[in-house]
VOGU-3710 file (C-alpha; in Angstrom, 3 decimals, decimal comma):
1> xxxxxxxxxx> -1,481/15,051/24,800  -3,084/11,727/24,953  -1,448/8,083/25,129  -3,077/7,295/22,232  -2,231/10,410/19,962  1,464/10,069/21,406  2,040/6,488/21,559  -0,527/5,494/18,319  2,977/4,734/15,403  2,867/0,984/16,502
11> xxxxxxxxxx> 0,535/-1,338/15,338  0,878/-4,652/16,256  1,115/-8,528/15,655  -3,198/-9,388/14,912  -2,891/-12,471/13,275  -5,087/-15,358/14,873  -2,894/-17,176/17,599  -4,125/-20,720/18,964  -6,876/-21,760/20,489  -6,615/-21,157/24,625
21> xxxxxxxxxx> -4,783/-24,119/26,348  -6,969/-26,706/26,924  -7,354/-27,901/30,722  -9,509/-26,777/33,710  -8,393/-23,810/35,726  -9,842/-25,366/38,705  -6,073/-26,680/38,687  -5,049/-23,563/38,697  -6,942/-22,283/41,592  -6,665/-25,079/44,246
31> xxxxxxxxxx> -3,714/-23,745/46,285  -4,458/-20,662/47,367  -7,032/-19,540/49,423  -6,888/-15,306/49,771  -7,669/-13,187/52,385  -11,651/-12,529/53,334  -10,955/-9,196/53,205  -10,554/-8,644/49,406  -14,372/-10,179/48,739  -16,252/-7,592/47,433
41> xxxxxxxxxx> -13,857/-5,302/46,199  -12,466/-4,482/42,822  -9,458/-4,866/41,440  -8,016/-3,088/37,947  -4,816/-4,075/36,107  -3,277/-2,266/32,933  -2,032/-4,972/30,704  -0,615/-4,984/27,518  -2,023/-6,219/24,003  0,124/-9,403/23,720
51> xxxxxxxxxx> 1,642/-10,483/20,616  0,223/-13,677/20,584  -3,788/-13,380/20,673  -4,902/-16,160/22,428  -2,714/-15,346/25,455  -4,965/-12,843/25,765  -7,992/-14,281/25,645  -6,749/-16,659/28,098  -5,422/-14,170/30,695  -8,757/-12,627/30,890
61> xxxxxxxxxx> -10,543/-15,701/31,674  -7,610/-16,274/33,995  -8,528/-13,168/35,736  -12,030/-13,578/35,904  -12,448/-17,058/37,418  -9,384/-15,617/40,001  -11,894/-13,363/40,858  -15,063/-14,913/40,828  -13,245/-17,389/43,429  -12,434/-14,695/45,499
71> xxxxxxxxxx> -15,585/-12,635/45,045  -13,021/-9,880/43,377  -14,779/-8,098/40,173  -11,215/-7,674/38,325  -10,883/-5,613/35,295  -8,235/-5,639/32,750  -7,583/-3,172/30,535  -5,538/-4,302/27,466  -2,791/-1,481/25,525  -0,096/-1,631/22,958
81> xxxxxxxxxx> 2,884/-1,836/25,373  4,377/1,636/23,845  1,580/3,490/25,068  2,454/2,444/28,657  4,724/4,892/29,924  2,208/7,671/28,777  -0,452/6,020/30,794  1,681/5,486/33,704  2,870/9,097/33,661  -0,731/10,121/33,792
91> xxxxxxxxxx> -2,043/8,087/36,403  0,707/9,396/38,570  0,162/12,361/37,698  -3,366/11,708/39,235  -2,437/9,335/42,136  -5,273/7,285/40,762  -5,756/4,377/38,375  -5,219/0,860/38,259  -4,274/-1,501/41,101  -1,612/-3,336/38,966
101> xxxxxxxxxx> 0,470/-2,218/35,990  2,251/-3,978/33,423  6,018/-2,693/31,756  6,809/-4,317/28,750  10,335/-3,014/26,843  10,005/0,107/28,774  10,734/-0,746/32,289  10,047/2,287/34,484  10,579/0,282/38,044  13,569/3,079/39,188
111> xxxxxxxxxx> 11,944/6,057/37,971  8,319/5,696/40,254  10,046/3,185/43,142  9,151/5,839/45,627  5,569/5,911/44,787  5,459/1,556/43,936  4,537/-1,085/46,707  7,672/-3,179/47,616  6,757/-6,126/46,434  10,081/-8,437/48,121
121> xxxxxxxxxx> 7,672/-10,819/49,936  6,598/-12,165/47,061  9,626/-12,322/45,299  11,304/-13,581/47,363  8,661/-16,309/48,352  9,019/-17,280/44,679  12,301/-17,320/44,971  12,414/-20,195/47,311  9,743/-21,883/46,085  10,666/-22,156/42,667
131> xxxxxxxxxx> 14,554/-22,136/42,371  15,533/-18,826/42,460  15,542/-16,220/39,478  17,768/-15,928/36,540  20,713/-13,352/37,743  19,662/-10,691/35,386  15,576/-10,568/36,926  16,350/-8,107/39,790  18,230/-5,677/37,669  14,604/-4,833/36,336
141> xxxxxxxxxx> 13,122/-4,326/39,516  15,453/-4,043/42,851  16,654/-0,593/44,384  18,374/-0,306/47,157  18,153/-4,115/47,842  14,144/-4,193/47,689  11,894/-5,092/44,693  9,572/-3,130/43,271  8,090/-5,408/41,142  6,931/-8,987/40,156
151> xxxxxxxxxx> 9,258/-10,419/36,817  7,101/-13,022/35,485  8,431/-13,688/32,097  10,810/-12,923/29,143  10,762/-12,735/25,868  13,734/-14,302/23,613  14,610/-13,149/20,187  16,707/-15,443/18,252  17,640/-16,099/14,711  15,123/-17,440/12,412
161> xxxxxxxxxx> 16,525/-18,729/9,195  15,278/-20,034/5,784  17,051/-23,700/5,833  15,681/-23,880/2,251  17,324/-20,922/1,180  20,556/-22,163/3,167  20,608/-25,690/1,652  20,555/-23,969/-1,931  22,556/-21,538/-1,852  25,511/-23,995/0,142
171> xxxxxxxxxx> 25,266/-21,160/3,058  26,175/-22,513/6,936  23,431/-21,818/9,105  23,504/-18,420/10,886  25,570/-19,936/14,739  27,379/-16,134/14,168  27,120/-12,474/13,143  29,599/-12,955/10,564  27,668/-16,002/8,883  24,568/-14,019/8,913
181> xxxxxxxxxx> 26,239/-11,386/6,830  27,271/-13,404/4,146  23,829/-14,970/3,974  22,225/-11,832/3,538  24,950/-10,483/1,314  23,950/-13,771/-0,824  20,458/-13,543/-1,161  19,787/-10,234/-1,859  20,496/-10,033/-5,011  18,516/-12,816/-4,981
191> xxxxxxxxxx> 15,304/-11,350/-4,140  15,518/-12,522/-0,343  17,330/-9,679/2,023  17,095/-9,889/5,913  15,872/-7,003/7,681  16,932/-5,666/11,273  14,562/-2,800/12,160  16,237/1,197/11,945  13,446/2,811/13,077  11,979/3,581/16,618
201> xxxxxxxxxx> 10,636/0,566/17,836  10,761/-2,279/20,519  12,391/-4,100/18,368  15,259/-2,221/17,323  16,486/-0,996/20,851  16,372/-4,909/21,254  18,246/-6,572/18,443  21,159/-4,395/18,124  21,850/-4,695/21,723  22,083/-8,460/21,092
211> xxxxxxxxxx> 24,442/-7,989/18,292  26,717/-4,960/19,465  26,932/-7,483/22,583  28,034/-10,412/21,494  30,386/-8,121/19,405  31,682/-7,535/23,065  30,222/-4,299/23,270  28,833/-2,787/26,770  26,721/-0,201/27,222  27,112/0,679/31,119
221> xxxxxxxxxx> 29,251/-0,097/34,090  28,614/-3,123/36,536  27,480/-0,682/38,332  25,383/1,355/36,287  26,895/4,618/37,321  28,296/6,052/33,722  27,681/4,976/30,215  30,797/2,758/28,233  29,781/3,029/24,716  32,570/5,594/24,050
231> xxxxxxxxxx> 34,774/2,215/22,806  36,746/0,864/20,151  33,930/-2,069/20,136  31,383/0,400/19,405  33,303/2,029/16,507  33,864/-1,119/15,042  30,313/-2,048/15,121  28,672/0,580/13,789  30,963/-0,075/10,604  29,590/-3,752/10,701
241> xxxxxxxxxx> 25,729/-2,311/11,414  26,787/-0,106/8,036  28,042/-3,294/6,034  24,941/-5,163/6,853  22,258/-3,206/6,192  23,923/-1,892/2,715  24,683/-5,571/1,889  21,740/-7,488/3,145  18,549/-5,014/3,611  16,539/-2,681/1,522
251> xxxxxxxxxx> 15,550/0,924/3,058  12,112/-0,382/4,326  13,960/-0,821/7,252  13,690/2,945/8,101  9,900/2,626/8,531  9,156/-1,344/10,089  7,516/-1,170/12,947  7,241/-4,246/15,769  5,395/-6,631/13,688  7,517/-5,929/9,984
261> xxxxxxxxxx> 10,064/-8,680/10,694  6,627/-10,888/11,172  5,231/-10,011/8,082  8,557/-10,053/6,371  9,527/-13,472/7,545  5,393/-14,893/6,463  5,609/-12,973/3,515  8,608/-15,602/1,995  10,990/-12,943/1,485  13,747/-12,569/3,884
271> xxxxxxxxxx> 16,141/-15,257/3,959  16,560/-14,527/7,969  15,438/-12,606/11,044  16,154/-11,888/14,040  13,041/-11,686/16,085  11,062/-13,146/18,581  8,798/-16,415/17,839  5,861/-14,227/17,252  7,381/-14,282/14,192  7,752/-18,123/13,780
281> xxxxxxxxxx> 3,675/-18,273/14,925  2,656/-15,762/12,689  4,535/-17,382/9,466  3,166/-20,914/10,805  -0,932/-19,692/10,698  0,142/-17,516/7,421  2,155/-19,808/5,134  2,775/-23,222/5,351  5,043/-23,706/2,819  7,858/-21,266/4,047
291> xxxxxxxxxx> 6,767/-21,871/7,870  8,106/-26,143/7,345  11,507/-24,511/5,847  11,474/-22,278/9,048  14,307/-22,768/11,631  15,489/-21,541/15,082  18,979/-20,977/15,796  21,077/-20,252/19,054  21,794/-16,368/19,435  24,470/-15,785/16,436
301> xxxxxxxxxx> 28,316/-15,532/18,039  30,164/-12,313/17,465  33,871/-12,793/16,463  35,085/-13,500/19,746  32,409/-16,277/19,996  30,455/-14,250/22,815  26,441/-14,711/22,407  24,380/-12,665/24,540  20,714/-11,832/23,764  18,667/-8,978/24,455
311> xxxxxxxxxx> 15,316/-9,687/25,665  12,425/-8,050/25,691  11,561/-7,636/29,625  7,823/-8,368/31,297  7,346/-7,007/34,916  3,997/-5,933/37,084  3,911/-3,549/39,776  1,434/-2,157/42,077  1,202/1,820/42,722  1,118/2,806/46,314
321> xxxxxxxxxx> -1,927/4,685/45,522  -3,867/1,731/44,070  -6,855/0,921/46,406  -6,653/-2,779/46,235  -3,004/-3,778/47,319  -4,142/-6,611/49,205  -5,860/-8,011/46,309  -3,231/-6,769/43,821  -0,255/-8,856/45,639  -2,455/-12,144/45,852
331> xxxxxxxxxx> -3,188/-11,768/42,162  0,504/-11,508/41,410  1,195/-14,306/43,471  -1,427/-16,520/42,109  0,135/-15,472/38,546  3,360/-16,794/39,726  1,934/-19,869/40,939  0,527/-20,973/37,336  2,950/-19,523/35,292  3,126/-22,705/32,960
341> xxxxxxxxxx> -0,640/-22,584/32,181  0,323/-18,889/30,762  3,393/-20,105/29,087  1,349/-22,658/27,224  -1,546/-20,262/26,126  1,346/-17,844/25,241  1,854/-20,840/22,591  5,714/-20,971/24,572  6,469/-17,196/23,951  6,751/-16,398/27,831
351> xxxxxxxxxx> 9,796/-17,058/29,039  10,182/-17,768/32,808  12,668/-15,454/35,557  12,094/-18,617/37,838  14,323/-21,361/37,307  11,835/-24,145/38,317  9,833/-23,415/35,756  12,879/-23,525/33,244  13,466/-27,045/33,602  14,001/-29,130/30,614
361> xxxxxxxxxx> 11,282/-30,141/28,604  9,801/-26,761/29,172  6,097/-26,446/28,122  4,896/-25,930/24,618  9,024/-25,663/23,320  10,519/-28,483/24,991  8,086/-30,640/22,689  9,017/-28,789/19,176  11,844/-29,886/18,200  12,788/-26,657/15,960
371> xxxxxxxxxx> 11,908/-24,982/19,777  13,822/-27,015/21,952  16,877/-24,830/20,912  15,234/-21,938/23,185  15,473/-23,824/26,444  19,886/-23,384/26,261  19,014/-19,341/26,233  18,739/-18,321/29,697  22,212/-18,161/30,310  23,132/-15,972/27,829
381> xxxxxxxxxx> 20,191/-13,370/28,544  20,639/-9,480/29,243  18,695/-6,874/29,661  19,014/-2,810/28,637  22,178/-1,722/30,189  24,298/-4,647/30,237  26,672/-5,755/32,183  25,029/-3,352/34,765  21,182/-3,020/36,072  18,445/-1,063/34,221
391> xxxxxxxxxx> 18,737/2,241/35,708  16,716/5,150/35,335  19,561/6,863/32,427  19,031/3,397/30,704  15,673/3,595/30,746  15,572/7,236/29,510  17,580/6,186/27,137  15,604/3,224/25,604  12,595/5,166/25,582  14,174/7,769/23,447
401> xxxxxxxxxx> 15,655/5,037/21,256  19,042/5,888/20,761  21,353/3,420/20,450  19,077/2,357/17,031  18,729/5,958/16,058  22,867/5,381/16,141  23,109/2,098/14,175  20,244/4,579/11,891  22,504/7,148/11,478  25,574/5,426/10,238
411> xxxxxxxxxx> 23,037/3,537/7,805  21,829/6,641/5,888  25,566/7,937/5,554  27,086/9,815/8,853  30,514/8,929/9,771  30,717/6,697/12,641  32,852/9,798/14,859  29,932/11,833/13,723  27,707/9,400/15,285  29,919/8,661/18,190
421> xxxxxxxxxx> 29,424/12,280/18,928  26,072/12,514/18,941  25,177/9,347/20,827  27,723/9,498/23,538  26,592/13,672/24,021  23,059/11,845/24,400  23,886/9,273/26,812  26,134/11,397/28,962  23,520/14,927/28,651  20,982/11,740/30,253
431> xxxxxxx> 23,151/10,160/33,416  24,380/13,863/33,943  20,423/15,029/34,769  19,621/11,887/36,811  22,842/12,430/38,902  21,696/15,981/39,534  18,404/14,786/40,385
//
């Protein structure tokens, strides 16, 4: 079966992003000079469709004037980010295929380590050069004390909220879970619901997590070694996941895909989401009117006043099998090296691992005042698995989506110990085959 017939439910975010950052790349590509060796070869990177267009458009130039410098003919091929793990599957499968691949959501760095370049020198080179990495960044990519890939950025998903809506209906902006509820239990019934995705997509393993966690929920040990969601916080959550959705949402919910909450939010009718600022750029180039009566708030506090956020991971590897690792590693490093030029083009969606490039103003948010809020988030993000790393059960687990097809579940009328049962025989049927493995 094909990536494409497998992998083809999703379509994505289209709508025009902003012109490519303005500014020569010949700042871009004064520092490093690369090995002689890589001139005349060819290089090939897998890299997803990004949700903002003209990042895009800019990374390809990006990789073309790397090359041209270097006398590297680079190709990149651009996916949908779900259809990623089919495509890796198959080119190891072949041992052939591109030099470089992006994971985006789906992080597969523990389940193909053995057969993925160890990429610590760079990291690590990074590392000291730029501050060191946010804590959670090597959960994505380090076994056994080496990393197997290259985290260059994040993507946040906070709470975007309707201050118009707010201001008329005398509702406190959404700083927790709780307050968030009782907007959406407002405005419902006044023809503007909210909308958290039920459905199997991105977005939905994402946003829960960031709600059943600051609801003090965990879904593995420090360690990683066994699954904890067999917990009174879980119980308790799903009955809040119920009360939400049958107070605040309509049953589109079953079907939205990644871009819904975007098109909701544009469209004028949801009083808040919780998405990333795709979202906020989409509603911005769509509608005016509802995109100046558009705020950002801090990740929404769960009753014990814990705020954690999921976020959407971004890391690139290299297959030991690719023919160009030489080339592949200086690419990655040059990436590193101008990751603000990217942020910019990414119109501030990309998020940085390295601290140095975290300092206040950041680019492109530091200078919006409804985005400055987004530069207080790094401590508070997480990544699938939390507290513990992203290991292969996790990722099995994301990629089968169930934690959402849980919070699903309870929403269409199963009892939450019906649930329980089913999602906990899931999770521990999943780190009982990898510990056999």
């Amino acid at each position: 079966m094909s990536a494409t017939s497998t992998f083809n439910r999703r379509k994505f975010l289209t709508a025009a992003g902003a012109g490519v950052a303005g500014g020569s790349l010949l700042t871009m590509l004064e520092a490093r000079q690369a090995p002689a060796q890589i001139k005349g070869t060819t290089l090939r990177i897998l890299q997803w469709s990004h949700f903002i267009p003209a990042y895009d458009a800019w990374y390809d130039k990006f990789a073309k004037e790397w090359g041209d410098k270097n006398g590297v003919k680079v190709r990149v091929d651009h996916i949908p980010h779900l259809e990623i793990p089919a495509r890796m599957a198959a080119e190891f499968a072949a041992g052939a295929g591109h030099d470089i691949i992006y994971n985006g959501s789906s992080i597969l760095t523990r389940l193909y380590y053995k057969n993925l370049v160890d990429l610590t020198d760079i990291t690590e080179a990074a590392g000291k050069k730029y501050g060191g990495y946010i804590p959670s960044a090597k959960s994505l990519v380090e076994v056994e004390g080496r990393w197997y890939g290259v985290p260059l950025f994040y993507i946040l998903l906070p709470m975007l909220y309707r201050k118009d809506l707010f201001d008329a209906n005398n509702l406190k902006a959404p700083d927790t879970w709780e307050l968030a509820r009782v907007a959406a239990r407002t405005m419902k019934p006044k023809g503007h619901p909210t909308g958290i995705a039920l459905s199997q997509c991105a977005d939905a393993n994402l946003m829960w997590r960031s709600c059943f966690f600051s609801h003090g929920g965990t879904e593995a040990t420090p360690s990683g070694d066994q699954p904890t969601l067999d917990s009174k916080e879980l119980r308790e959550f799903l009955k809040f996941a119920k009360a939400i959705f049958e107070e605040g949402m309509t049953p589109e919910v079953f079907s939205w895909d990644d871009a819904s909450d975007n098109r909701y939010l544009a469209s004028g009718v949801a009083c808040w989401v919780h998405d990333a600022i795709s979202a906020y750029r989409t509603t911005e180039d769509t509608n005016p009117d509802v995109f100046k009566n558009t705020y950002i708030g801090m990740e929404p506090a769960g009753p014990g006043g814990k705020r954690i956020n999921t976020c959407a991971a971004n890391v690139w590897m290299v297959w030991k099998f690719a023919k160009n690792q030489t080339a592949a590693k200086e690419f990655l490093t040059h990436m590193v090296d101008t990751f603000s030029e990217g942020m910019v083009s990414s119109r501030g969606y990309n998020m940085p691992y390295l601290n140095g490039f975290a300092k206040k103003p950041m680019p492109v948010i530091g200078t919006d005042p409804k985005l400055q809020i987004l530069q207080d988030f790094p401590p508070i993000v997480a990544f699938y698995g939390y507290p513990g790393p992203f290991v292969t059960p996790i990722q099995e687990v994301v990629n089968l989506f169930v934690l959402p097809d849980m919070f699903t579940r309870v929403a269409r009328g199963q009892s939450v110990e019906d649930v329980m049962k089913w999602g906990m025989g899931e999770y521990r049927r999943i780190f009982a085959k990898h510990k056999r493995a």
